[in-house]
Backbone atoms as SQL, in Angstrom:
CREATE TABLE atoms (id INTEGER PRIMARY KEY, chain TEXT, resi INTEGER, resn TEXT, atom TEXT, x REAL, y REAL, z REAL);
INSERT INTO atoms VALUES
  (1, 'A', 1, 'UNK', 'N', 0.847, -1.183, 0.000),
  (2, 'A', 1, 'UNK', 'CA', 0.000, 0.000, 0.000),
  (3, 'A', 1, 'UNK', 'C', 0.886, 1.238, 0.000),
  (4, 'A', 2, 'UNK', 'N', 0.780, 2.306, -0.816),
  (5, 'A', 2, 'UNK', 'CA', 1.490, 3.451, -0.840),
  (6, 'A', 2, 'UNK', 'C', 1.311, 4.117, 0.824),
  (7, 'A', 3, 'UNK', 'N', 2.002, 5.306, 0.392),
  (8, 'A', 3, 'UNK', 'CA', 2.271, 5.829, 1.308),
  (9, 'A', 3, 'UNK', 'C', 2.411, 7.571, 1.204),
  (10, 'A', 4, 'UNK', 'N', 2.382, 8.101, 2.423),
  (11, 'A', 4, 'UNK', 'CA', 3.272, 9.238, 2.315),
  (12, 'A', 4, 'UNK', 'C', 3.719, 10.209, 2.995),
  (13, 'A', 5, 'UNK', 'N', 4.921, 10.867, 3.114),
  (14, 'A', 5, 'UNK', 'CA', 6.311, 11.091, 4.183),
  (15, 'A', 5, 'UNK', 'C', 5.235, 12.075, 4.806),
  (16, 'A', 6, 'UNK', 'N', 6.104, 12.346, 6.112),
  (17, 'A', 6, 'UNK', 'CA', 5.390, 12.489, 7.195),
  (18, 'A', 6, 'UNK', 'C', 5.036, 14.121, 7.032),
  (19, 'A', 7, 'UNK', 'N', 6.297, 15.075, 6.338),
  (20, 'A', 7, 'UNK', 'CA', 6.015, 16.410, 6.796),
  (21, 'A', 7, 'UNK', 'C', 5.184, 16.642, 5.938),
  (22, 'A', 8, 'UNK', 'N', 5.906, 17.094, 4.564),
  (23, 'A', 8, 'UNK', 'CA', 4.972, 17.168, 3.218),
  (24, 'A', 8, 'UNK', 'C', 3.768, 16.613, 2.289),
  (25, 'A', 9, 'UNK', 'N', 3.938, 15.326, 2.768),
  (26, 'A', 9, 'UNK', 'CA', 2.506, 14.507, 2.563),
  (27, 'A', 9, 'UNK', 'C', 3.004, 13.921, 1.385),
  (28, 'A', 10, 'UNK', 'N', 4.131, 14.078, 0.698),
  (29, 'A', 10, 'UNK', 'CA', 4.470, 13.650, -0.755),
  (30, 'A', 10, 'UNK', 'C', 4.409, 12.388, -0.570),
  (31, 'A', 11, 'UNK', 'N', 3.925, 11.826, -2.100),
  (32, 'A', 11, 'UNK', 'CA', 3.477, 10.451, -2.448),
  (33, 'A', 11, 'UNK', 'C', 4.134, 9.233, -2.623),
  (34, 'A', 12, 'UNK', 'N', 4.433, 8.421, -2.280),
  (35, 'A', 12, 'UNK', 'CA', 5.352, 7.326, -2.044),
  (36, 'A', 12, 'UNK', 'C', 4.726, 5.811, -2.428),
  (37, 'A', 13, 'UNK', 'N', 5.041, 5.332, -3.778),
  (38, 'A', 13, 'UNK', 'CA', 4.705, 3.981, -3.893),
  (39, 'A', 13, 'UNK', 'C', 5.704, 2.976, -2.824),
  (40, 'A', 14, 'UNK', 'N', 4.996, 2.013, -2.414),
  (41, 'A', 14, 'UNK', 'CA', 5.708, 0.633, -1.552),
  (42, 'A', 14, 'UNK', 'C', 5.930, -0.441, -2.797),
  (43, 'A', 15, 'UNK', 'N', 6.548, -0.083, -2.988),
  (44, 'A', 15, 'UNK', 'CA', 7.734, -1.602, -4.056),
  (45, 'A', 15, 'UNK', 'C', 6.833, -2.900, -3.683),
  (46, 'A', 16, 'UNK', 'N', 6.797, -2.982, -1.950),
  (47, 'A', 16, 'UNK', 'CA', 6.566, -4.572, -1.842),
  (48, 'A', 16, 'UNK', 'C', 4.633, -4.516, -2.311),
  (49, 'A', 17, 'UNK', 'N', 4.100, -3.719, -2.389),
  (50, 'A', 17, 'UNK', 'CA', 2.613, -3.795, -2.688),
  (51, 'A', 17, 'UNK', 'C', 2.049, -3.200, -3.627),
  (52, 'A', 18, 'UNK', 'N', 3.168, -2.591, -4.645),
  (53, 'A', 18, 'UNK', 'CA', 2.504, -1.672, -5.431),
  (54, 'A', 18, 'UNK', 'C', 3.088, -2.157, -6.626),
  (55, 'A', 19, 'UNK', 'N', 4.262, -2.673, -6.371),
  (56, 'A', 19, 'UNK', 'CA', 5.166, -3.163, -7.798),
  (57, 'A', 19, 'UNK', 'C', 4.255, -3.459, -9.414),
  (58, 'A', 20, 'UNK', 'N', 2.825, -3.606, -8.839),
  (59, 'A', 20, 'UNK', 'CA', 2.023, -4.500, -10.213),
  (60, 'A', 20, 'UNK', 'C', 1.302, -3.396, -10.775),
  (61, 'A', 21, 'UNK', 'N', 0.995, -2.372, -10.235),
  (62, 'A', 21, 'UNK', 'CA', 0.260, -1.555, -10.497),
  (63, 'A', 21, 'UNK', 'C', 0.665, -0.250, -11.662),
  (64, 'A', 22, 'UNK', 'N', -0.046, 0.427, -12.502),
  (65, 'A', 22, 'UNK', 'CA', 0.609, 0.859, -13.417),
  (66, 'A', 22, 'UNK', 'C', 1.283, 2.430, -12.800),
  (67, 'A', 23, 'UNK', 'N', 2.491, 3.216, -13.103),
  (68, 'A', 23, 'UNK', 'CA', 3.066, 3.864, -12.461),
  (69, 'A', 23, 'UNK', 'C', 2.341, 5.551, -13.003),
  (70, 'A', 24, 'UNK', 'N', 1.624, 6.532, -11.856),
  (71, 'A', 24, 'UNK', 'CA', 0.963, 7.066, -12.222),
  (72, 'A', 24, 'UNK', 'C', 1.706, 8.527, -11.904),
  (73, 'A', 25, 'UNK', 'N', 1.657, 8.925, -12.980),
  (74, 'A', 25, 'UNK', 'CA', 2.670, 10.239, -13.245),
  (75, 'A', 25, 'UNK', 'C', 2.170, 11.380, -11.992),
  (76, 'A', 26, 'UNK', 'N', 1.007, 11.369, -12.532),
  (77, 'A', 26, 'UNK', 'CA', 0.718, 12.507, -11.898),
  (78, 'A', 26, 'UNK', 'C', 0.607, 12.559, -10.542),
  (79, 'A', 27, 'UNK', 'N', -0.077, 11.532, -9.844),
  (80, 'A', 27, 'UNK', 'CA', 0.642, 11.522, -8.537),
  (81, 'A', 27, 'UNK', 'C', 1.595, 11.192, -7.857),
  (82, 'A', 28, 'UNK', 'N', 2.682, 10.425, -8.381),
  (83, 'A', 28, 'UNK', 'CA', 3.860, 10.233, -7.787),
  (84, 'A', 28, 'UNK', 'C', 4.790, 11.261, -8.005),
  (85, 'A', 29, 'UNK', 'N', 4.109, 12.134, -9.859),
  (86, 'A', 29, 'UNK', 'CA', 5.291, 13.272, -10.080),
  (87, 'A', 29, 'UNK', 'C', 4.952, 14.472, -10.036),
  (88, 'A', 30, 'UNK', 'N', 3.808, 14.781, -10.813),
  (89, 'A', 30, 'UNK', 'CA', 3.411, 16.343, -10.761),
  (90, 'A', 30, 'UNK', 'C', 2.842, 16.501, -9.209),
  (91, 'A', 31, 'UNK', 'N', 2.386, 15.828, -8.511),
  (92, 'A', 31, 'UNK', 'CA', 1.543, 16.274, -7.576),
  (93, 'A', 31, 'UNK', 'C', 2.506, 16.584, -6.550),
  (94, 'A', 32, 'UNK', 'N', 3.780, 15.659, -6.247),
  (95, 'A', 32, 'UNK', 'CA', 4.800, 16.199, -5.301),
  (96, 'A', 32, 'UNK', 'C', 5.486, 16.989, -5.689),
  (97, 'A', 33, 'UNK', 'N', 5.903, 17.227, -7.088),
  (98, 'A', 33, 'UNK', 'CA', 6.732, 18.703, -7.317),
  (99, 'A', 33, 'UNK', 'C', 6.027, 19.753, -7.059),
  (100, 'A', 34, 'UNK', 'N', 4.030, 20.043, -7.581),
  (101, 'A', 34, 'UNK', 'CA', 3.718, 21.129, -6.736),
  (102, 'A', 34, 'UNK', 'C', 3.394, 21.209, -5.312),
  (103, 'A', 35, 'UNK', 'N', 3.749, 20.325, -4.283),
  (104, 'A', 35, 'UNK', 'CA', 4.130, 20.582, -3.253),
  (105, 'A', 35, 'UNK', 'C', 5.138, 21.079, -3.054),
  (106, 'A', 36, 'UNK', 'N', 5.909, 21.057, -3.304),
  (107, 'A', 36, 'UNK', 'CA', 7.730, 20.524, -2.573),
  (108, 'A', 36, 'UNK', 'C', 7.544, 21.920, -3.169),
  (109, 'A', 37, 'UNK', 'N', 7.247, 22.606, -4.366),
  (110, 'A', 37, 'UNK', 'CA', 7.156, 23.729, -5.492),
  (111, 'A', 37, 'UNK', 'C', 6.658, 24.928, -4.393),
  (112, 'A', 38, 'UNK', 'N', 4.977, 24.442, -3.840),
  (113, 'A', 38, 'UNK', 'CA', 4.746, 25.353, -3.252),
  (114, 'A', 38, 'UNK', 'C', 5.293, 25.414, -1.694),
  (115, 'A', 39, 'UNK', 'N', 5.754, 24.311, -1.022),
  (116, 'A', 39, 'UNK', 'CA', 6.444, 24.863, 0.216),
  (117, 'A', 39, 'UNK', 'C', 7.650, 25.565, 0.302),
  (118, 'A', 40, 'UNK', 'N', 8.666, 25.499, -1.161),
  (119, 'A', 40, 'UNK', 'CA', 9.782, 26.406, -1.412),
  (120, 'A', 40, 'UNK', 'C', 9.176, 27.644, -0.909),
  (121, 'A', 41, 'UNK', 'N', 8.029, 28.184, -1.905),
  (122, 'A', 41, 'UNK', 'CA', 7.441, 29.637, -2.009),
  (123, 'A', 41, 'UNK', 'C', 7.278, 29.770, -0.524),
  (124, 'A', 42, 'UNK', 'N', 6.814, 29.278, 0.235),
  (125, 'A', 42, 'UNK', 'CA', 6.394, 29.770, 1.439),
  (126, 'A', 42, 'UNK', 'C', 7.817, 29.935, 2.341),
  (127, 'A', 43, 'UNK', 'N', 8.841, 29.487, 2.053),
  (128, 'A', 43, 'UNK', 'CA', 9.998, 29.866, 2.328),
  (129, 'A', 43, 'UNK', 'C', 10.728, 30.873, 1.967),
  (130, 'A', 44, 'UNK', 'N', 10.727, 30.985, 1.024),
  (131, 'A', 44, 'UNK', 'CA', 11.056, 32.101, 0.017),
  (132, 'A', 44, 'UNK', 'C', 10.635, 33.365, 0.864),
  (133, 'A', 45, 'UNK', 'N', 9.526, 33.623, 0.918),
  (134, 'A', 45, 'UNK', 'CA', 8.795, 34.451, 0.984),
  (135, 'A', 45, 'UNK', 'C', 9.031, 35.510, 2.981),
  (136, 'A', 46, 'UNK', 'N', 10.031, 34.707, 3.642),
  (137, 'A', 46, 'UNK', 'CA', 10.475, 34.541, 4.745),
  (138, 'A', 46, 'UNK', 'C', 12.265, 34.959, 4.745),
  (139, 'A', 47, 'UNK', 'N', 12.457, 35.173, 3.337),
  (140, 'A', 47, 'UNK', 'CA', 14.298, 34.929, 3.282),
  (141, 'A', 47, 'UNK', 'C', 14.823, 36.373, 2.838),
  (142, 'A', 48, 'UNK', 'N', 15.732, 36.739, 3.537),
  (143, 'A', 48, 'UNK', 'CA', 16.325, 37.797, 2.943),
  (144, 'A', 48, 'UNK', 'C', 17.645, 37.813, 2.720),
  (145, 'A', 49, 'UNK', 'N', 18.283, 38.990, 2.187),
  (146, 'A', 49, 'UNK', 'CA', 19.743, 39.116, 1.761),
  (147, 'A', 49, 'UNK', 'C', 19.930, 40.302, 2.503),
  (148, 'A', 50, 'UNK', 'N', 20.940, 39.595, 3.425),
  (149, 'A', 50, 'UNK', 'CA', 21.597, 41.307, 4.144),
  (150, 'A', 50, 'UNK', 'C', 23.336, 41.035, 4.198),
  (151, 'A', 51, 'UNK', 'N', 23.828, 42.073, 4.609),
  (152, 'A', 51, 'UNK', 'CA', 24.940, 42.332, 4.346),
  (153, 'A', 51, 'UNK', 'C', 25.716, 42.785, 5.866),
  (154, 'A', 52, 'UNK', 'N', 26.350, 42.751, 6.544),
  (155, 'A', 52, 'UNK', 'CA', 27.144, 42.997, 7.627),
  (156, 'A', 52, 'UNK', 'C', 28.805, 43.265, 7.808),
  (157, 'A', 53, 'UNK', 'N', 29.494, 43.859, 8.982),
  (158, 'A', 53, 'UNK', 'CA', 30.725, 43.876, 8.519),
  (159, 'A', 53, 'UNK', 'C', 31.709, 42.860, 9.357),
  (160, 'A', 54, 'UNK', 'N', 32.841, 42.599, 9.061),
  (161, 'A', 54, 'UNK', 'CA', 33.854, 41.744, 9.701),
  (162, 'A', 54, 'UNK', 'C', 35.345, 42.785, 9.834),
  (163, 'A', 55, 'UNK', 'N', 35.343, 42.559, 11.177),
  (164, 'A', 55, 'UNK', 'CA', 36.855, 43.197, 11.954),
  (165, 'A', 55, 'UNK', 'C', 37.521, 41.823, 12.185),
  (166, 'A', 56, 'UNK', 'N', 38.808, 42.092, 12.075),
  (167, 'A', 56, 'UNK', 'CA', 39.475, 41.105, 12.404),
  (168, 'A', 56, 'UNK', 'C', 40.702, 40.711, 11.768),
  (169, 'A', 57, 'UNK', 'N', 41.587, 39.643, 11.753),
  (170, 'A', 57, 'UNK', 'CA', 42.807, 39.097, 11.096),
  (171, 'A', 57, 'UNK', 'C', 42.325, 38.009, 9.984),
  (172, 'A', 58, 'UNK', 'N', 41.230, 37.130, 9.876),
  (173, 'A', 58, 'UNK', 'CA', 40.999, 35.797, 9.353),
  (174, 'A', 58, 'UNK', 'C', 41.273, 34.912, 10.413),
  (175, 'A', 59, 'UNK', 'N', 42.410, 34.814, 11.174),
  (176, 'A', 59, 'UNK', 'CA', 42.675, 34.120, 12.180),
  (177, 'A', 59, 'UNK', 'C', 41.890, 33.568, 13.652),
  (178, 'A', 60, 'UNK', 'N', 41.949, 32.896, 14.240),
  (179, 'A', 60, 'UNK', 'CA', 40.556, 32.794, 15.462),
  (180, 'A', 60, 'UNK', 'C', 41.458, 32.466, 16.328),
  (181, 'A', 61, 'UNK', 'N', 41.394, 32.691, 17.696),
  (182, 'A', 61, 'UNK', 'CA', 41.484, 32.605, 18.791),
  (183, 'A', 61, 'UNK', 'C', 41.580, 33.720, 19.667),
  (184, 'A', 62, 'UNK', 'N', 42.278, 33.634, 21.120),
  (185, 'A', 62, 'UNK', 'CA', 41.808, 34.333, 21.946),
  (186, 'A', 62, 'UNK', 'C', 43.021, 35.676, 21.231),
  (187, 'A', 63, 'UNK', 'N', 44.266, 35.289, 21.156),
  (188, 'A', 63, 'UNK', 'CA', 44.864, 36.600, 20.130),
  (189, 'A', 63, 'UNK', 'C', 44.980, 37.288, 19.096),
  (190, 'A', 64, 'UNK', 'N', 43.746, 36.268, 18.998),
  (191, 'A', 64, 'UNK', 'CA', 43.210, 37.206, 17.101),
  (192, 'A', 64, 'UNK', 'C', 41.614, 37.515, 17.186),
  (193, 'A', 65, 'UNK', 'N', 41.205, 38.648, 18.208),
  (194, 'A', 65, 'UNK', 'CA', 40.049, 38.888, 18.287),
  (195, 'A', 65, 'UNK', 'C', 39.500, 39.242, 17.311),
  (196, 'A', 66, 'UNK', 'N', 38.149, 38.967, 16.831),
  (197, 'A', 66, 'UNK', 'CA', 37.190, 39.275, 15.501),
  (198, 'A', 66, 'UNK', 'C', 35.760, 39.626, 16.120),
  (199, 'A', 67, 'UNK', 'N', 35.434, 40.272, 14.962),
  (200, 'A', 67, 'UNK', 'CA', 34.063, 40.495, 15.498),
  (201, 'A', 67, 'UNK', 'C', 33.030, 40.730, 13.983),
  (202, 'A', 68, 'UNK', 'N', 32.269, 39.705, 14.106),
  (203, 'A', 68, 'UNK', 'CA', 31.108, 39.954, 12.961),
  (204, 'A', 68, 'UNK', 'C', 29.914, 40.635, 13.059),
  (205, 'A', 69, 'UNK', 'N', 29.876, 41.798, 12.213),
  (206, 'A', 69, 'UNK', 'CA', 28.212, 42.615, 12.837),
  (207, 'A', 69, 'UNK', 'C', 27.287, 42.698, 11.847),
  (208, 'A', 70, 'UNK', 'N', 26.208, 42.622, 12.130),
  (209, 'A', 70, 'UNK', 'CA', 24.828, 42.681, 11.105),
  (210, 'A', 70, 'UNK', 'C', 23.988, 43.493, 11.770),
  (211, 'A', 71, 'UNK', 'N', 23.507, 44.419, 10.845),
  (212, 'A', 71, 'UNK', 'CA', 22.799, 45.392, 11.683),
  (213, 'A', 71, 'UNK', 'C', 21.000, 45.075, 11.006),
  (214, 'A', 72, 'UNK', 'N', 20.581, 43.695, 11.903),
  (215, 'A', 72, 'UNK', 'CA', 19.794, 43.217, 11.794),
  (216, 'A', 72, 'UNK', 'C', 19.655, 42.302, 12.745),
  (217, 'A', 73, 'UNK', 'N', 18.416, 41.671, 13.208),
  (218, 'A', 73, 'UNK', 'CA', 18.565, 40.493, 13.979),
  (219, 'A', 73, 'UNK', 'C', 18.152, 39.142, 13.355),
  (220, 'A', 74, 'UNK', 'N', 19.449, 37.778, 12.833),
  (221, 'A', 74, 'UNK', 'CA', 19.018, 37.347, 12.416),
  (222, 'A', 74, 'UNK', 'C', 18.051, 35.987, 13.296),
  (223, 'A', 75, 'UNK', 'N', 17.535, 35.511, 12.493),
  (224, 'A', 75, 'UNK', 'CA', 16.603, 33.909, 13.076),
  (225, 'A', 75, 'UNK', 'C', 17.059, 32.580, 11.510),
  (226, 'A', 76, 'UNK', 'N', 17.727, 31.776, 12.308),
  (227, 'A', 76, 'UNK', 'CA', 17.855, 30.560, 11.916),
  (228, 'A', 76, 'UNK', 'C', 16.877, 29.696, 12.037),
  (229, 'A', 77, 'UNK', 'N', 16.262, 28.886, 11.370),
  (230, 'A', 77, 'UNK', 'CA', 15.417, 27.958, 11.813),
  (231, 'A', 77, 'UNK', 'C', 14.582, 28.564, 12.966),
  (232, 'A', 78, 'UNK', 'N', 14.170, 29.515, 13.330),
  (233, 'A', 78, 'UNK', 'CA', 13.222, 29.991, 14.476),
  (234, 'A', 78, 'UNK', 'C', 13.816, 30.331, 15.967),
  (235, 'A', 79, 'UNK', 'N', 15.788, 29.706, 15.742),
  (236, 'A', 79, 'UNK', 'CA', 16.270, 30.441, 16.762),
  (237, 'A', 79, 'UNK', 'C', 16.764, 31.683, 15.831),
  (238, 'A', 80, 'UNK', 'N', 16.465, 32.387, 17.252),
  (239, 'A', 80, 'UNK', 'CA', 16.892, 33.927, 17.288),
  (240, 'A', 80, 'UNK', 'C', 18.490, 34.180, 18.033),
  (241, 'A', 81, 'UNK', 'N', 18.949, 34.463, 17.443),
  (242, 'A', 81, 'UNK', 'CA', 20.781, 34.662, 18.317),
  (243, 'A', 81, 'UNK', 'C', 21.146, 36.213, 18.248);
C-alpha cells in the first residue's frame, strides 16, 4: 500500500505492494513537485539578503580577536541569536 512522508505529505509507492500496479505520473510526479514547489514559495517568501561587517585578522582565537556585525537580527530555523 502506498504511502506518504510524514512532513509534506508527498506520495510514495511501496515496491513490496505496489510493484504490479501501473506507475501514475501525476501523482507520484506532478503532484509532489507542486508541493515541494509550493512549500519552497512559502519559504522564500520569509528569506532575505543582508549584508554585515567583519573586523578582524581571518585568524581565530583568543589573540586574534574578531568580530562579525549585522545590523539586523538574524533567526535561523526559528532560533533567534
Amino acid at each position: 500500500m502506498s504511502t506518504t512522508t510524514d512532513t509534506l505529505e508527498l506520495f510514495k509507492y511501496d515496491l513490496a505492494t505496489d510493484g504490479s500496479i501501473p506507475f501514475n505520473i501525476q501523482q507520484a510526479l506532478n503532484d509532489n513537485w507542486d508541493k515541494l514547489d509550493a512549500a519552497i514559495a512559502a519559504l522564500s517568501s520569509r528569506a532575505k539578503i543582508q549584508t554585515g561587517s567583519y573586523t578582524g585578522t581571518g585568524t581565530y582565537g583568543q589573540d586574534n580577536p574578531c568580530k562579525i556585525t549585522f545590523d539586523y537580527l538574524h533567526i535561523i530555523d526559528g532560533i533567534v541569536s
